[in-house]
C-alpha positions, 0 to 999 in steps of 0.5 A, spaced: 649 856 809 653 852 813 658 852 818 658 855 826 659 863 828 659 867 834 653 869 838 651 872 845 647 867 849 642 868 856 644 861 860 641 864 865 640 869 871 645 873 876 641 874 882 640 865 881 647 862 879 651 868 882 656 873 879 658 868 873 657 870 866 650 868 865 651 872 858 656 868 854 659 868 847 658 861 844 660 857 837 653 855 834 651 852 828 649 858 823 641 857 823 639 854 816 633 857 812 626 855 809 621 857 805 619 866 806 625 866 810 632 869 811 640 869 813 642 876 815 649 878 815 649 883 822 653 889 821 649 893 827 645 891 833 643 895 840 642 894 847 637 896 852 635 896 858 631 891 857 637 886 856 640 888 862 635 886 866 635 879 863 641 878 866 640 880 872 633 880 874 631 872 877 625 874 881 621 877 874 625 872 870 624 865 874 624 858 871 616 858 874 614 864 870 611 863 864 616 868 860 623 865 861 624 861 854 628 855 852 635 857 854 641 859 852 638 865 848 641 869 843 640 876 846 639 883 842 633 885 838 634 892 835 639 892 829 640 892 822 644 887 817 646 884 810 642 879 806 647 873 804 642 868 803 634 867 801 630 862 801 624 859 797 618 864 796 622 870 798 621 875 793 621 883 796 629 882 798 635 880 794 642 877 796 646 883 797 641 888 800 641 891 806 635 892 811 633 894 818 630 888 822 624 888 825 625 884 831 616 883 833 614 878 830 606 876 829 601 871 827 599 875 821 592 873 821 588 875 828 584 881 828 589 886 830 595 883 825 589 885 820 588 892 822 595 895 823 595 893 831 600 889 830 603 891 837 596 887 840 596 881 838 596 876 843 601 871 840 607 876 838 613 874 840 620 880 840 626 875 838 632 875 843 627 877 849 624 874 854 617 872 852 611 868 852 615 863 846 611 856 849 604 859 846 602 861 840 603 858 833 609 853 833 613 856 827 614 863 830 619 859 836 624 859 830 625 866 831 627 866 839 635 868 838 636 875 837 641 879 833 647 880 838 650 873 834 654 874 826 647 871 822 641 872 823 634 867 820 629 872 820 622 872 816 622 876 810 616 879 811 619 883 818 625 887 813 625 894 810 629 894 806 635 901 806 637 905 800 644 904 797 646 910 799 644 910 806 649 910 813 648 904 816 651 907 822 646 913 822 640 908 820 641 903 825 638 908 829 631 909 827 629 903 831 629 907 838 626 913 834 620 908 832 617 906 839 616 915 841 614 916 833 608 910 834 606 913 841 605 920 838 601 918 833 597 913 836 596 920 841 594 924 834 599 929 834 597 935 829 602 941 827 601 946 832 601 942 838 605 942 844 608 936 847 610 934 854 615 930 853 617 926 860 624 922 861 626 926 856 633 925 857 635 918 855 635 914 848 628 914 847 626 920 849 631 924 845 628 920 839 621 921 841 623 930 841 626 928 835 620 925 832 615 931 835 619 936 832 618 932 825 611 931 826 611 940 827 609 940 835 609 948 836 613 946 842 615 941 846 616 941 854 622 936 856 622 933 863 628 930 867 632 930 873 638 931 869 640 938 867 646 936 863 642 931 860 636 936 859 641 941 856 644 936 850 636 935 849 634 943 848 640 944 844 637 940 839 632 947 836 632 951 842 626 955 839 622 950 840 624 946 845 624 948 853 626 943 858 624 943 866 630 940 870 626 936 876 634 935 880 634 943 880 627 944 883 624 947 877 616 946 876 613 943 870 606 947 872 609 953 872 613 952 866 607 949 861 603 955 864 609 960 862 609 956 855 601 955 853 599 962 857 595 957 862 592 953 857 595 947 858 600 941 853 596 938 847 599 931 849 604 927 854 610 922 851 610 918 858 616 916 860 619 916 866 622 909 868 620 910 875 616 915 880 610 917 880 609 925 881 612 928 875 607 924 871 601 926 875 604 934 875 604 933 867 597 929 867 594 935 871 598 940 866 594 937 860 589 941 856 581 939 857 581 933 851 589 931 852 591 925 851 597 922 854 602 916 850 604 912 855 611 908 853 615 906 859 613 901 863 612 904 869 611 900 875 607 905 879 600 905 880 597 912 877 593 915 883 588 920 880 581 921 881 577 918 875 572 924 876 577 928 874 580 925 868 572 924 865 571 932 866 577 933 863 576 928 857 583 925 858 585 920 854 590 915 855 593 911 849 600 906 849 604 902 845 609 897 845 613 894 840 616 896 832 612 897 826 615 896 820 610 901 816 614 906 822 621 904 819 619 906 813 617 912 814 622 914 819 627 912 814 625 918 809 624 924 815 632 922 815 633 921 808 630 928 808 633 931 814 626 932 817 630 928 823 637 929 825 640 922 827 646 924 830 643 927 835 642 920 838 649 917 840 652 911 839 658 907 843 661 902 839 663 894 842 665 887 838 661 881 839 665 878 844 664 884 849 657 883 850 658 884 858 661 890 859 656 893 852 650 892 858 655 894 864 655 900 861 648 901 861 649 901 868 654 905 869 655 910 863 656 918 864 649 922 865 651 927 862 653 923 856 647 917 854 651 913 848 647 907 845 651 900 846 651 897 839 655 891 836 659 893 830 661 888 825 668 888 824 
């Protein structure tokens, strides 16, 4: 398909070229596609805070850093599309089907691509964000721009397709239930069990509730600071989910032992941004063998004695990226109602309101966690 179309670009970093716009929407040439690839017609395509801290952030991201790629980039890497056009040797889509996008792309041949660790290997890169584009196979830089553009070149291999009847504005959300889902499996979650879930306030941490209440947690112990936004979490079956709001004072320790007549939670779903002592109460509240799944990247230093993690057994797991294998699953616990999407809000915006998209991420209501996306018109 020739011809050019619209996408949202990274030129560059606030805090280097000053209050300018360094997130610009640009005419580019439409990617064209080879062999195993695909054209993606975008319908929808999220924001984190990940992106916004691209646009702001020159002392992590800085010309002598190894992760900056070759800018402009196309920024976005959660979203969903229309296949308009395939290319040789492409055989499990067809034009004309929807698919979830899996934005993590991999080698596919090193130890880990090779036992389902995909999230492990060394060369993998995640399309519109900032990463190590220099190294690894030539190939994958084919895949640096992201999804907040009209059309997208993806590898066939990195798409799940969608039922026909699927609501696309309820689907494109199932990638932020995808990191939470992972972490809990990687931490063994069996039925029965209670979870800590820690930062459970935002977009994440309401799909990773959602992904323990489908997995038959017993109870899940919602922390955060925010009692609106803890209310809206409880709300979601408040038979099996409690909640701990930090801002009011109210104790993890007290609440867990309440909970599991003293016993302790069976696993911990670590996200709090930043801070240090929620995760430390949550860690020492675990039961003897419990495992923690650490999801956000915190940059604190965890301060534990190890003596007490070895006599206590306690297990630590993490995770990074999407799975396609993930996807698929997450898409049949909606389908079947084993998970409520709406519980997971969204704001819409058009392509070309790009910036206020990540303003909003800044600024919007605490008491009202909506996920910026861009929506085809």
């Amino acid at each position: 398909m020739q011809g050019t179309m619209k996408a949202a670009r990274l030129h560059g970093f606030e805090r280097t070229h000053g209050a300018g716009e360094v997130v610009r929407v640009d005419d580019v040439p439409i990617p064209d596609i080879g062999g195993g690839e695909v054209l993606v017609r975008v319908l929808r395509a999220g924001l984190n805070h990940g992106d916004l801290h691209m646009r702001e952030d020159a002392v992590q991201y800085s010309p002598g850093v190894d992760t900056v790629p070759d800018l402009p980039m196309t920024i976005g890497h959660d979203g969903l599309g229309e296949i308009i056009e395939v290319g040789p040797d492409v055989e499990n889509v067809r034009v004309g089907d929807r698919v979830v996008v899996i934005c993590s792309i991999t080698c596919g041949f090193c130890k880990y691509c090779r036992t389902e660790r995909q999230h492990l290997c060394q060369t993998k890169k995640t399309m519109g964000f900032l990463t190590k584009w220099g190294e690894g196979p030539a190939h994958l830089r084919r895949y640096k721009d992201g999804l907040w553009a009209e059309y997208c070149r993806v590898p066939a291999g990195n798409l799940v397709s969608l039922p026909r009847d699927a609501d696309v504005n309820e689907m494109c959300k199932v990638s932020q239930i995808n990191v939470g889902y992972r972490a809990l499996k990687r931490a063994r979650l069996h039925s029965g069990e209670i979870v800590l879930v820690n930062g459970a306030s935002g977009i994440t941490g309401i799909g990773t509730v959602l992904s323990a209440l489908a997995m038959g947690a017993a109870q899940i112990i919602a922390v955060a600071r925010n009692p609106a936004r803890l209310e809206r979490v409880r709300a979601i079956d408040p038979k099996r989910i409690a909640t701990v709001a930090l801002g009011r004072g109210e104790s993890i320790t007290d609440k867990v032992k309440e909970l599991t007549n003293g016993q302790g939670a069976s696993v911990l779903a670590e996200l709090a941004p930043g801070g240090i002592e929620s995760t430390i109460e949550c860690i020492k509240n675990l039961e003897p063998g419990g495992r923690v799944a650490l999801i956000a990247p915190n940059p604190e230093p965890l301060n534990l004695p190890l003596r007490y993690l070895m006599i206590r057994s306690i297990e630590f797991t993490s995770v990074t990226g999407r799975f396609a294998m993930d996807v698929a699953e997450l898409m049949e616990l909606v389908r079947n109602g084993f998970i409520d999407t709406r519980h997971i809000t969204t704001r819409y915006f058009p392509l070309t309101a790009v910036n206020d998209a990540l303003d909003y991420i800044k600024t919007r209501a605490d008491s009202d966690p909506l996920w910026p996306m861009y929506a085809a018109e």
